[in-house]
C-alpha positions as CSV (number, residue, x, y, z in Angstrom):
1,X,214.3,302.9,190.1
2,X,216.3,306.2,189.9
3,X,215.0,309.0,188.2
4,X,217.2,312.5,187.6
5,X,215.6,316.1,188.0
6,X,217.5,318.9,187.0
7,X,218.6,321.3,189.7
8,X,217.0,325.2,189.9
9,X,218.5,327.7,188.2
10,X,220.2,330.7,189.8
11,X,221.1,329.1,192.5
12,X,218.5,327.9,194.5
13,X,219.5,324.5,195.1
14,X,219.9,325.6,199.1
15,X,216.5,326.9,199.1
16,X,215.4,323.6,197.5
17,X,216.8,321.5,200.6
18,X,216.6,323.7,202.6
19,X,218.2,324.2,206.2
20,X,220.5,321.1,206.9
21,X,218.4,319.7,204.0
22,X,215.2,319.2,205.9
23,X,213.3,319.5,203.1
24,X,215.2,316.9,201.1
25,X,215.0,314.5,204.2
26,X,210.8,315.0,204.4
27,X,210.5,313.7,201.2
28,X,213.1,310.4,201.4
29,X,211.2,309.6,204.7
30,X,207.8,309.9,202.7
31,X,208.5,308.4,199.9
32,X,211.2,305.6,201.4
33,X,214.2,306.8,198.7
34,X,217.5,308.8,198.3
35,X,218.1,312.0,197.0
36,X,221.8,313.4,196.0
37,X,222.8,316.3,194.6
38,X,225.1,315.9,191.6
39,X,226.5,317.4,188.7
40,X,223.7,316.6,186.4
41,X,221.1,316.9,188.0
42,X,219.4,315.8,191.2
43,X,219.3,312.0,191.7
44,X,216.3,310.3,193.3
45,X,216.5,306.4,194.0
46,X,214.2,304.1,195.5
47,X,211.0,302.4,195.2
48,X,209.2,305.7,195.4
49,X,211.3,307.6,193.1
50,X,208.5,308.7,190.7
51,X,206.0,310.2,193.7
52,X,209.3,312.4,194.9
53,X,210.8,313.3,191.9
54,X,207.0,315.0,191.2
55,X,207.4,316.6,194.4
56,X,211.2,317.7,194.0
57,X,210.2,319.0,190.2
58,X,207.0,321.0,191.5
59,X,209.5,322.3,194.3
60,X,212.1,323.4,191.6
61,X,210.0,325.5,189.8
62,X,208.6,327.0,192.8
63,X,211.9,327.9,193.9
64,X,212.7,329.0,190.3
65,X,210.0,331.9,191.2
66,X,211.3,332.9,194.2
67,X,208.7,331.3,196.1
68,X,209.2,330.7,199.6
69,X,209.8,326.8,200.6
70,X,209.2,325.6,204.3
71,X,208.3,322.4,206.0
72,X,204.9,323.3,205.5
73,X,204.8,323.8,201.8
74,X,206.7,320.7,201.4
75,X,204.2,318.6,203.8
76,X,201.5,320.2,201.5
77,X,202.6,319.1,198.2
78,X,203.8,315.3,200.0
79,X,200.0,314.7,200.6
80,X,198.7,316.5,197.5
81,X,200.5,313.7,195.5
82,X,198.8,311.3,197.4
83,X,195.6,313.1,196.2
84,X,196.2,312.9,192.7
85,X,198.9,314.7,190.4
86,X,196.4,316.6,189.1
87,X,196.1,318.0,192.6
88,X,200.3,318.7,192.6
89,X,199.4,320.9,189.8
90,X,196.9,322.5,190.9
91,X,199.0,323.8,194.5
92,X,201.6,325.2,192.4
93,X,199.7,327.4,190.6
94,X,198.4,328.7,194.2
95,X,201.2,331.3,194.1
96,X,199.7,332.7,190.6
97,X,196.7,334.5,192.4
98,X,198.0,337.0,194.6
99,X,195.0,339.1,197.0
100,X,196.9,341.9,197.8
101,X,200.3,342.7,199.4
102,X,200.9,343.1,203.0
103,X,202.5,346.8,204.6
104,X,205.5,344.6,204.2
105,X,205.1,344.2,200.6
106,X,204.8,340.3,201.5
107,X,202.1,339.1,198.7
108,X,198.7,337.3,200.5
109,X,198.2,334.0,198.8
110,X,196.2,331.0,199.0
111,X,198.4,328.2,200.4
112,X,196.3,325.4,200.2
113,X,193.7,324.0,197.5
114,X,190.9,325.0,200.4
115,X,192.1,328.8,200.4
116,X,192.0,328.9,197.3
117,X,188.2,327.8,197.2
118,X,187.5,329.8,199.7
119,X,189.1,332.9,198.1
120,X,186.6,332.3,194.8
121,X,184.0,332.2,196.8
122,X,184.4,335.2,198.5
123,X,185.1,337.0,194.9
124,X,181.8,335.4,193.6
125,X,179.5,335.4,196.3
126,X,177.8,338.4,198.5
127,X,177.7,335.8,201.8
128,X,180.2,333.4,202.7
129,X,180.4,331.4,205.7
130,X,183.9,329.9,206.3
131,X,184.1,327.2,209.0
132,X,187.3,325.5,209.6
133,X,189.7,324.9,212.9
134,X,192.3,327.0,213.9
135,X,195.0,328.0,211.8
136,X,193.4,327.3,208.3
137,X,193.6,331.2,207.6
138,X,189.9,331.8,208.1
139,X,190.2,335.4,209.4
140,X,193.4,336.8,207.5
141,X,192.0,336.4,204.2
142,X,188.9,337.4,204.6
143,X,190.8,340.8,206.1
144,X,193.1,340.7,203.3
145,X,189.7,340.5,200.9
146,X,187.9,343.2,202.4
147,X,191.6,345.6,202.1
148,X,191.7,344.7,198.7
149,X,188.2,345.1,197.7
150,X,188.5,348.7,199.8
151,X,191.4,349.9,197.9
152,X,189.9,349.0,194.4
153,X,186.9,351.4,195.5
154,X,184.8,348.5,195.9
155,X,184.1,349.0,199.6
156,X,183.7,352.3,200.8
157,X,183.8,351.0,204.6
158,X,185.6,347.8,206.1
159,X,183.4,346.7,209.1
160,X,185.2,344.3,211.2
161,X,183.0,342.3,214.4
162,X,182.9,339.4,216.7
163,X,180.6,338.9,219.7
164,X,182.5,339.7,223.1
165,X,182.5,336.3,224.6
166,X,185.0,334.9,227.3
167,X,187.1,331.9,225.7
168,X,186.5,329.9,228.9
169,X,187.8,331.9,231.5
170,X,186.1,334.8,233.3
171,X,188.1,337.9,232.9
172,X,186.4,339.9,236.2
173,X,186.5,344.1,235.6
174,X,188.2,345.6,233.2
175,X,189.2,349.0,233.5
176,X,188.3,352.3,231.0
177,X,185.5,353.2,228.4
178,X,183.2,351.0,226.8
179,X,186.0,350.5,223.9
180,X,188.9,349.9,226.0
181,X,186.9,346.8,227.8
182,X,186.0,345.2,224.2
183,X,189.3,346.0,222.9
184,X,191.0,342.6,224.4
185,X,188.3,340.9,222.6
186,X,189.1,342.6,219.0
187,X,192.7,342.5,219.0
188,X,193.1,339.7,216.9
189,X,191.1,342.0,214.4
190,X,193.6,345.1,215.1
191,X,197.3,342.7,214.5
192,X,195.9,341.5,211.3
193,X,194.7,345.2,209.8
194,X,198.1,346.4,211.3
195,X,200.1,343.6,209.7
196,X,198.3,343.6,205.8
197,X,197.6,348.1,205.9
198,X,200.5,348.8,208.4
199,X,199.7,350.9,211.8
200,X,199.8,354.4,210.4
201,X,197.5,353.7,207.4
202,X,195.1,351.4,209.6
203,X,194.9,354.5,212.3
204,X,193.9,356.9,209.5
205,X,191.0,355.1,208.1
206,X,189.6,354.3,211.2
207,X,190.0,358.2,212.2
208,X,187.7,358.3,209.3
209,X,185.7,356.1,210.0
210,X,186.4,354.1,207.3
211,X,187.7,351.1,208.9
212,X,185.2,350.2,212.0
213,X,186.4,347.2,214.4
214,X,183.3,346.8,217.1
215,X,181.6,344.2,219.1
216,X,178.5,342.3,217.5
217,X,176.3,343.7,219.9
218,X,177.2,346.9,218.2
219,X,175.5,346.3,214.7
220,X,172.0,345.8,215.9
221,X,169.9,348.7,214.3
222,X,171.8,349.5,212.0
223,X,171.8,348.9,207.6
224,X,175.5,348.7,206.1
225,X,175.6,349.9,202.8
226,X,178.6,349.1,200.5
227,X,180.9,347.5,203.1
228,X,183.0,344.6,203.5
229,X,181.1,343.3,206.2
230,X,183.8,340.6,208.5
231,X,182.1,338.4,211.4
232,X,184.9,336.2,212.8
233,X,184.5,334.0,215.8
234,X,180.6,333.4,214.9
235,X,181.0,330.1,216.4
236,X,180.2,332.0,219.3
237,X,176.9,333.8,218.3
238,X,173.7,332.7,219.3
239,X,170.8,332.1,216.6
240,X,169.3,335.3,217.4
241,X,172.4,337.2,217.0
242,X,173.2,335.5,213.9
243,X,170.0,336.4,212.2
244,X,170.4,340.2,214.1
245,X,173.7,340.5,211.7
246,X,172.9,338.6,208.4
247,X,170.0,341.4,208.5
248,X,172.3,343.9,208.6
249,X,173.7,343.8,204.9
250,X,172.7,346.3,202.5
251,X,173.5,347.2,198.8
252,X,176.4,347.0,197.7
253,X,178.2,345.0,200.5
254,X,179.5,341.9,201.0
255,X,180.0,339.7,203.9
256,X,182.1,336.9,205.1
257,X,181.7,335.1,208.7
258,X,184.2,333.0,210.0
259,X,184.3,330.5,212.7
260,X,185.4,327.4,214.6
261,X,182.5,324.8,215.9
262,X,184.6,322.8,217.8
263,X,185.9,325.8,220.3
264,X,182.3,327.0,220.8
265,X,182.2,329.2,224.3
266,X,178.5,330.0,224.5
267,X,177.4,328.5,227.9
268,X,176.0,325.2,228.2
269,X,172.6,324.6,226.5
270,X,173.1,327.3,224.1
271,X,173.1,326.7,220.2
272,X,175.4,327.8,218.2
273,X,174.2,330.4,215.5
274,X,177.1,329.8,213.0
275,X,175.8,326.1,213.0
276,X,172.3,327.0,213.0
277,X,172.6,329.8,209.6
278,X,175.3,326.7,207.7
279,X,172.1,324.4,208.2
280,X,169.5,326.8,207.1
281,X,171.1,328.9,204.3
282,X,173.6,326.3,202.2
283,X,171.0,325.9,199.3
284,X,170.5,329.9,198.6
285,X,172.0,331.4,196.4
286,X,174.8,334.1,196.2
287,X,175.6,332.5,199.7
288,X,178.6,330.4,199.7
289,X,180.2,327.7,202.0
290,X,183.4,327.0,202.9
291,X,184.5,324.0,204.9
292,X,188.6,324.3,205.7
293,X,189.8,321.2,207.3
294,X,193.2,320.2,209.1
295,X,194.8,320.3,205.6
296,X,194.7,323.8,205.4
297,X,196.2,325.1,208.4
298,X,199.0,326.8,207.6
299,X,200.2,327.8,211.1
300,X,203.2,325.6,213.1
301,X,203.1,322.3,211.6
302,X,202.9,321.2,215.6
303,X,199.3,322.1,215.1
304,X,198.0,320.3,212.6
305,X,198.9,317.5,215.2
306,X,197.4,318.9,217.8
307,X,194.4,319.3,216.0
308,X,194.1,316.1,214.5
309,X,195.2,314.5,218.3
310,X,192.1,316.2,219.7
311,X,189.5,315.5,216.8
312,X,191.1,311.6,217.4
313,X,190.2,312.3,220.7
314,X,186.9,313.6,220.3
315,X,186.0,310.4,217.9
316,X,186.8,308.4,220.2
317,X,184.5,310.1,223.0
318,X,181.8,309.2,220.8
319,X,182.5,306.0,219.9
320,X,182.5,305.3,224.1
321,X,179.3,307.7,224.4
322,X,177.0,305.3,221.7
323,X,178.4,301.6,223.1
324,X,176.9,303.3,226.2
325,X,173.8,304.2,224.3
326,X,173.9,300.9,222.8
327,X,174.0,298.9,226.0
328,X,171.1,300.4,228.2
C-alpha cells in the first residue's frame, strides 16, 4: 500500500524529518514502512502506510504552524494513533490553548491529552489534586496557572509551598537564617517562577509580597484569601499536615497540590497525606482529580523508560511478595 501526503508549505519539510531525519525514521520503525520525499508529495509505503501517513499529515500541519517537532511529540502522536484517530485529533489541537507565555515569550501548552485535562480542571475547579510521576509537568503548569490567573487580576497573591523533607539523604547543618536553610528545599519553586515571570519581575512581586515561596510548616494559622494557593511535593505531607493546609483556603482562592506517591520520603510507618485527602475527597465537589501517567511525561524521552523499568520493577516485587503470601 502507498499512500502520498503533500509536503508543508514554506519550507518546513526539514523540520518535518527532522535532524538526520529522525523523525521520519521513528515512524518507518513504528509503523514497519518507507517514507521518501518526492516531487509530489511525500510517499509512504508499506503495510502500515495508513497509521503513518495520519501521523506524517497531523505532523505537517503542526509544522505548517510553526509548532515545534521533537522526538517526543512524534512518540506522542505514534501511540495516540494506536488510541484511536479521534485521539490524533484531539493532540493536535493541544497547541490551540496556550496558558500564558514564558519571560522568553515561549507559549506554555498542554503537551499531552492528560495536561490538557488537567489544565481544565484547574480552570473549573477551586481544588485540584494532581498526582502523576516525574516529568508529567505536574508543577510547571500549575505555576504557569497561578502567573496567568495573577496577571488577569484573578489572584491577588501567588503562594507557592512544599513540606521541607530530605529526599532520602540527610543533609546535616545548613548554614544562615531560617530562609536560607529552606531555600535548597524551594528551589525547584524559584527556577520555575524565574523561568515563566523572568528573575527581575519574580524579585519584585515577592519584594511585595505578592509572590510568597515558604515551607508548609509555614501556613499553619493562617487564612489565604484570593490566592493561587500551589502545594507541590505533597506526596510528602502527613495526614495531619494535609488537613492543616486544605484548611487554609479562603475566598476567592484557588488551590492545586501536586505530588508523586511512588517517591514518598516520609519515614517508615508514616502515611502519606496526599494519598490519604485523594481517598477521602474525590466525590466532592468543586474538587478535582488528576491522575498523569508515564504518557505524559514530557521530560527526556530516557525517562519515560526509566519510569516504566521501575514500575515493571515494582510489579514484579509484588507479584513475588503475594506467591509468598500465598504459600504460608
Amino acid at each position: 500500500m502507498t499512500k502520498i501526503v503533500n509536503a508543508p508549505e514554506n519550507g518546513h519539510i526539514t523540520k518535518l524529518f527532522g535532524c538526520l531525519d529522525e523523525n521520519i525514521i521513528k515512524i518507518e520503525k513504528a509503523f514497519g514502512v518507507s517514507v521518501t520525499n518526492r516531487d509530489d508529495g511525500i510517499h509512504v509505503s508499506g503495510a502500515g502506510a495508513e497509521g503513518a501517513e495520519a501521523v506524517i499529515k497531523t505532523l505537517v500541519r503542526l509544522a505548517e504552524k510553526s509548532e515545534d517537532i521533537d522526538n517526543q511529540r512524534v512518540d506522542y502522536l505514534i501511540s495516540a494513533y494506536s488510541d484511536g484517530a479521534g485521539s490524533l485529533n484531539d493532540v493536535e489541537k493541544l497547541s490551540d490553548d496556550t496558558i500564558c507565555l514564558t519571560a522568553a515569550g515561549k507559549p506554555i501548552r498542554a503537551k499531552t491529552l492528560g495536561q490538557k485535562k488537567y489544565i481544565e480542571l484547574m480552570r473549573k475547579n477551586t481544588v485540584v489534586f494532581s498526582v502523576g510521576p516525574a516529568g508529567t509537568g505536574k508543577t510547571y503548569l500549575s505555576m504557569a496557572m497561578a502567573v496567568a490567573a495573577f496577571k488577569r487580576g484573578e489572584a491577588a497573591r501567588i503562594i507557592l509551598t512544599r513540606p521541607a523533607i530530605e529526599a532520602g539523604e540527610k543533609l546535616g547543618f545548613l548554614p544562615g537564617d531560617m530562609q536560607q536553610k529552606v531555600d535548597p528545599y524551594l528551589r525547584p519553586l524559584y527556577d520555575a517562577l524565574n523561568d515563566i515571570m523572568g528573575p527581575e519581575n519574580h524579585a519584585r512581586h515577592t519584594e511585595k509580597n505578592m509572590i510568597e515561596v515558604a515551607p508548609l510548616a509555614y501556613m499553619r494559622g493562617r487564612t489565604l484569601d484570593n490566592s493561587f494557593i500551589v502545594l507541590d511535593e505533597a506526596q510528602n505531607t502527613t495526614p495531619e499536615q494535609m488537613k492543616m493546609f486544605l484548611t487554609r483556603i479562603g475566598f476567592g482562592s484557588k488551590c492545586v497540590v501536586t505530588g508523586d506517591i511512588t517517591q514518598i520520603d516520609l519515614p517508615e510507618g508514616k502515611r502519606s497525606g496526599l494519598i490519604e485527602a485523594v481517598r477521602i475527597l474525590k466525590n466532592i465537589e468543586d474538587i478535582g482529580i488528576s491522575l498523569l501517567t508515564n504518557k505524559d511525561v514530557v521530560r527526556h524521552p530516557l525517562v519515560q523508560k526509566i519510569i516504566n523499568a521501575y514500575d515493571a520493577n515494582d510489579h514484579k516485587k509484588r507479584i513475588r511478595e503475594k506467591r509468598k503470601q500465598e504459600m504460608r
